[in-house]
N, C-alpha and C positions, 0 to 999 in steps of 0.2 A: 773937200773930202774928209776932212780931218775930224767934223762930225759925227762920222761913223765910225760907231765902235764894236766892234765884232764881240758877239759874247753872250754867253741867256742870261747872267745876271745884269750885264749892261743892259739891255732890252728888255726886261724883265715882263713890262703893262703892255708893250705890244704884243709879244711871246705869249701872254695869257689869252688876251682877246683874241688872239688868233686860232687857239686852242678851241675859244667860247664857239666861237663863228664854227670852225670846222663839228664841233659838234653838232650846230642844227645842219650843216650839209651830211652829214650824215644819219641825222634824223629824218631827212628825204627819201632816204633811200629805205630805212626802217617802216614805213606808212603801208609798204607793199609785200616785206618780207614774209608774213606768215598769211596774210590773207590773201594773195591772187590767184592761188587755183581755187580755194572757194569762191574767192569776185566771182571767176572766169567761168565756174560751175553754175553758180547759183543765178545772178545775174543773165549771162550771156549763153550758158546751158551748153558750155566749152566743156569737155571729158579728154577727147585724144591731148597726150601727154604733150606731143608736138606741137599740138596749138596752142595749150596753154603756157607752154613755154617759149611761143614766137614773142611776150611780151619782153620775154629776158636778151632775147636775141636783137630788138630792136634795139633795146637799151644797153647792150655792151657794145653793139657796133659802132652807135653815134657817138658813147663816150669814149672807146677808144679811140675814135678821128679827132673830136675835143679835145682830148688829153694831148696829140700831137700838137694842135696846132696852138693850145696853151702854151705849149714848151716853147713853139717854134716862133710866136710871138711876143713872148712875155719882159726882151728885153725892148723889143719896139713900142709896143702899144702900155706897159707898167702892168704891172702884179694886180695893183688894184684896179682897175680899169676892166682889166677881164673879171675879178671877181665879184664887180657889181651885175657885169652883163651878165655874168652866170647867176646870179639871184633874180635878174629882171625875168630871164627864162624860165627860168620857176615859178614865176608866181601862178600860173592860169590851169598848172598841174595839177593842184586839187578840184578846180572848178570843173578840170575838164571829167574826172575822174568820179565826182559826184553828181554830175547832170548828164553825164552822154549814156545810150543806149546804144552806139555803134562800139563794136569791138574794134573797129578801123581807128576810131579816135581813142582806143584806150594803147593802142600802138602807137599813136602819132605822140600821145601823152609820154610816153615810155623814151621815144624818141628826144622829146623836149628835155625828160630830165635825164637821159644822158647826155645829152650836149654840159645842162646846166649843171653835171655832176664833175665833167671835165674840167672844165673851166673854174670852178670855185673849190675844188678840193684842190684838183693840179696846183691851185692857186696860192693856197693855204700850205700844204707840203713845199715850196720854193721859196714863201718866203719866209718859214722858220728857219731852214736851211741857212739863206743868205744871213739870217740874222747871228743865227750862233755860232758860228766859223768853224772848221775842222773839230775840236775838241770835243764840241757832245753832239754829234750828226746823229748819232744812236739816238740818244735821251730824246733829241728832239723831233724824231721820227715817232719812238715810242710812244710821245707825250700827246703828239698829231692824232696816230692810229687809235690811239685810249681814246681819248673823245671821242673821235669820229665810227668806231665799232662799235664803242660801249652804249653811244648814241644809237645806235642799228639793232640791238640786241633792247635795249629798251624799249622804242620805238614799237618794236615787234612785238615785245610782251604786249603792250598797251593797246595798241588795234585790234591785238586779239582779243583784249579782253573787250573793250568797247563791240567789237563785233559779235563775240558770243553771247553779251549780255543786251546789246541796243540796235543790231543787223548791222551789215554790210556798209551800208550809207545811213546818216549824212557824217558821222561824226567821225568816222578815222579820216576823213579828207576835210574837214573844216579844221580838224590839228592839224595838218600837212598844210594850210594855208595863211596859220596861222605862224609856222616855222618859218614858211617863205616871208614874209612881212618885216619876221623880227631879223634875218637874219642881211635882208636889206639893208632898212637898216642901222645897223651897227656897222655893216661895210662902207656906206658911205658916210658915215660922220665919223667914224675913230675910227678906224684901219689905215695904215700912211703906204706906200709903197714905199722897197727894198730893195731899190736897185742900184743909189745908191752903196749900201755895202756888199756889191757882185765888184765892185768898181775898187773897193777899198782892199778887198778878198784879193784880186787878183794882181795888186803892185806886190805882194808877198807871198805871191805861190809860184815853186817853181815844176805845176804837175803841166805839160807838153799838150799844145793844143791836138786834136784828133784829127784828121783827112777824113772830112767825109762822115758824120756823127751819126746819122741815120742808119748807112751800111756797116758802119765799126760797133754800134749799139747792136743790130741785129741781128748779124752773121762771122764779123771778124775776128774783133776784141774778145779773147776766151774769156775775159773776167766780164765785160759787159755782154756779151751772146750768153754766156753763159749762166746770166741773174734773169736775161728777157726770159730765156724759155721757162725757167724754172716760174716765174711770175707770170707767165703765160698760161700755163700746167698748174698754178694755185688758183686761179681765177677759173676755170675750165673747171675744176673739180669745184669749186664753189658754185659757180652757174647750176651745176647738176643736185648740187644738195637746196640752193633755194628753192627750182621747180619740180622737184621730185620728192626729194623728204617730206617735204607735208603731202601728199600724194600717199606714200606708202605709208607713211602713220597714219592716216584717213581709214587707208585701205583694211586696217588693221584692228577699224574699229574704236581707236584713239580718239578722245574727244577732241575740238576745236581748243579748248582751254589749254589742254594737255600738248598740242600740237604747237601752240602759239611759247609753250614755256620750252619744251625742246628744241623747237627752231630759234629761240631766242637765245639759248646758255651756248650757244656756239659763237655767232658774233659777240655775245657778252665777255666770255673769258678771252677771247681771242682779243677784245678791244682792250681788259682789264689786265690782260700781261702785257699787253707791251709797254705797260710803266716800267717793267723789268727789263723785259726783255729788249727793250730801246738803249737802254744802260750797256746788259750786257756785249750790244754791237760793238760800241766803243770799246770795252775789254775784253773780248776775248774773240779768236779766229771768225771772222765772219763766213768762211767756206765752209766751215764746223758744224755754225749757225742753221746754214742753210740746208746743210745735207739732213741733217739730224731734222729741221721741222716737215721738209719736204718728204721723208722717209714714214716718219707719225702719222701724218698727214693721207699717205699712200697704206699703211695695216689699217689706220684706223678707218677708213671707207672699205676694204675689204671686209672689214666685221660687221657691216652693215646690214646684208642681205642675213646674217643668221643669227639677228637680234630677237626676240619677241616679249621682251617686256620693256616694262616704262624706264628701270634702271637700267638696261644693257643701253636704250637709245640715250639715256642722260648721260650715261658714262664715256662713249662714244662721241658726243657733242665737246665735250669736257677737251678729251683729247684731242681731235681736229680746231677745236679751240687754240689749243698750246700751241700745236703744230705751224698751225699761222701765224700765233703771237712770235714766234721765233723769226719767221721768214720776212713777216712783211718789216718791220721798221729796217730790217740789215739787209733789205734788197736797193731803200734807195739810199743809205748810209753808205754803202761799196759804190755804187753807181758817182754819187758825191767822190769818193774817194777816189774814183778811177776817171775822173774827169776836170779839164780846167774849167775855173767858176764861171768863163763866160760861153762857156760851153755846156753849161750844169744844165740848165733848163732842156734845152734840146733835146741830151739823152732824156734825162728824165722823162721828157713827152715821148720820147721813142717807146721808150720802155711801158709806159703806162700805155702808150695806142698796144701792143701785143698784149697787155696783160690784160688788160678790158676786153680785147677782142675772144682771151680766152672765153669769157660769159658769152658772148653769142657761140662758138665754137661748141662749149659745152654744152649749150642748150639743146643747140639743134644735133649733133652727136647723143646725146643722152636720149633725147627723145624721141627719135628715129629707132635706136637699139630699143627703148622701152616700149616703144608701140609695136617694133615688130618679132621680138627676142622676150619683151618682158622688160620690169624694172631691176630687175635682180642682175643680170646681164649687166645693164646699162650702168649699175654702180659696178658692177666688177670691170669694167672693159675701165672706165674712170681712176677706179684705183691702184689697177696695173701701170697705169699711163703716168701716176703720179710718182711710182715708187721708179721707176725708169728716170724720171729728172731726177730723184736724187740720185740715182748711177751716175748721169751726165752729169751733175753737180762734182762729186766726188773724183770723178777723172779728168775733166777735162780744166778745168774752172782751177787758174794757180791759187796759192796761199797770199803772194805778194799782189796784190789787187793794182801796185802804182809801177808794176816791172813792164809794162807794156805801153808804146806811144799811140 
């Protein structure tokens, strides 16, 4: 055991490639973000808002089960082990996604890469964690999310632009197949597993194992009940801005180029702050953190419905951007912190099965209210919902994250 040395500068070349790798897992996810209600339109001749948001709905459901059972396996089966099978999963999602004509297989596709999204992100997030020990849980959150958003927000631009200028197919799903290949791999020939230092973490912490990690993450532990919902209510309002926003800027008249750069500056700042804002988790109140991005988060969707130019929607992307940057790296940094290491994983998977499950939640929520109330509705009803977590955040959720067993 003595080999393992807790630390991001001790681990410095894994720590990176880990960073590399979460990137193209997030460039998975980027392939779909600004173009599938026009797929779903153009292609499949999909309009109702509810079905073309059943694709988001398959894919947060099966990754939130993924994400659990990442966590729930990952000291059995090792880190890396699942994050090849989560690449192996991936790979037949562009193929399916460029040659089928059924809209059943572009769900079943959707289905695959939330499994594959579970399992290699989950995967990548646990074991920066294990690597850098208590001290920069922040940084190394932030450092996770920067890739893997900033990858999403790119991704996004780039399909779009590929699709406004060359169609729909073949070419944003030959890059998505192309991601899957390399991101293979580099997981199996350099990526080592870290479970080793869960082992080394835990001769020298004295934070109390939990009764019961499922029930204490979801409903008991204020400080972990109280990071799930709030990550549950960021995912939910994110479901509703991937399948709708490009919908209402459509609606609007907005060209595809223009839709593809607005849907894109929102995961892009959201991935490019949390360089900082990963940091800031480590210094300074993470209950703070979280109230303050979940609250942005919650006005800034509210401004939505009474935007009508190209700068009120940029300006608007800009701040649900921050909003996230804040929450997401100090949701599993607190989690880490309010957990013993060989217990880390578990919650974590806890926590990311509700937080994923918000995307199907929101979708199908959002898209219900939009087809039968309007889209205008379905973002207000969303961003009352968000500024409500931050209340719950702010009252209930203590400041001492490690006062409770």
């Amino acid at each position: 055991m003595s080999s393992a040395k807790l630390g991001l500068r001790e681990n410095l070349n894994q720590f990176i490639l880990l960073i590399i790798v979460n990137a193209f897992v997030g460039a998975m996810v980027g392939l779909e973000r600004s173009i599938f209600p026009e797929f779903a339109r153009e292609i499949f001749g999909i309009t109702s808002s509810a079905a073309v948001l059943s694709f988001i709905t398959a894919f947060g459901i099966s990754k939130a089960i993924s994400n659990y059972f990442t966590g729930k396996l990952a000291n059995q089966w090792g880190r890396k082990n699942l994050l090849i099978m989560g690449w192996i999963i991936a790979l037949p999602i562009p193929l399916l996604l460029l040659y089928t004509q059924s809209w059943n297989l572009v769900i079943f596709a959707n289905v695959l890469l939330g499994i594959s999204q579970g399992l290699t992100w989950s995967s990548t997030v646990v074991m920066k964690i294990d690597l850098v020990g208590e001290k920069n849980r922040g940084l190394a959150m932030g450092l996770n999310e920067f890739a893997g958003y900033l990858s999403v927000g790119l991704i996004a631009f780039f399909t779009a632009y590929l699709a406004s200028h060359y169609g729909l197919r073949p070419y944003p799903f030959l890059l998505g197949l192309g991601i899957a290949i390399i991101g293979l791999i580099l997981s199996i020939f350099w990526v080592k597993d870290t479970r080793k230092f869960v082992q080394k973490e835990r001769e020298n912490t004295k934070q109390p194992e939990l009764k019961g990690v499922f029930m204490q993450t979801t409903f008991f532990n204020k400080t972990l009940s109280s990071i799930t919902q709030a990550g549950l209510i960021n995912n939910l309002n994110d479901g509703m801005i991937w399948g709708l926003l490009p919908i209402l800027l459509m609606s609007k008249e907005i060209n595809l180029e223009m839709v593809g750069i607005i849907t894109a500056i929102y995961p892009a700042v959201w991935g490019f702050g949390q360089l900082f804002t990963g940091k800031m988790a480590d210094l300074y109140s993470k209950k703070n953190l979280l109230f303050i991005g979940m609250l942005a988060q919650g006005l800034a969707i509210l401004l939505i419905p009474s935007q009508g130019s190209n700068f009120g929607f940029i300006a608007i992307s800009v701040v649900l951007g921050l909003g996230t940057a804040l929450v997401y790296p100090t949701f599993m940094a607190a989690i880490a912190d309010a957990t013993s290491p060989v217990q880390r994983a578990e919650s974590i998977g806890t926590f990311r099965l509700w937080r994923d499950l918000g995307y199907a939640i929101g979708a199908i929520l959002s898209g219900v209210v939009a087809d039968s109330l309007g889209i205008n509705w379905a973002i207000a009803l969303i961003g009352v919902l968000t500024v409500l977590s931050a209340v719950l955040i702010q009252f209930r959720m203590p400041k001492n994250l490690k006062s409770e067993n």
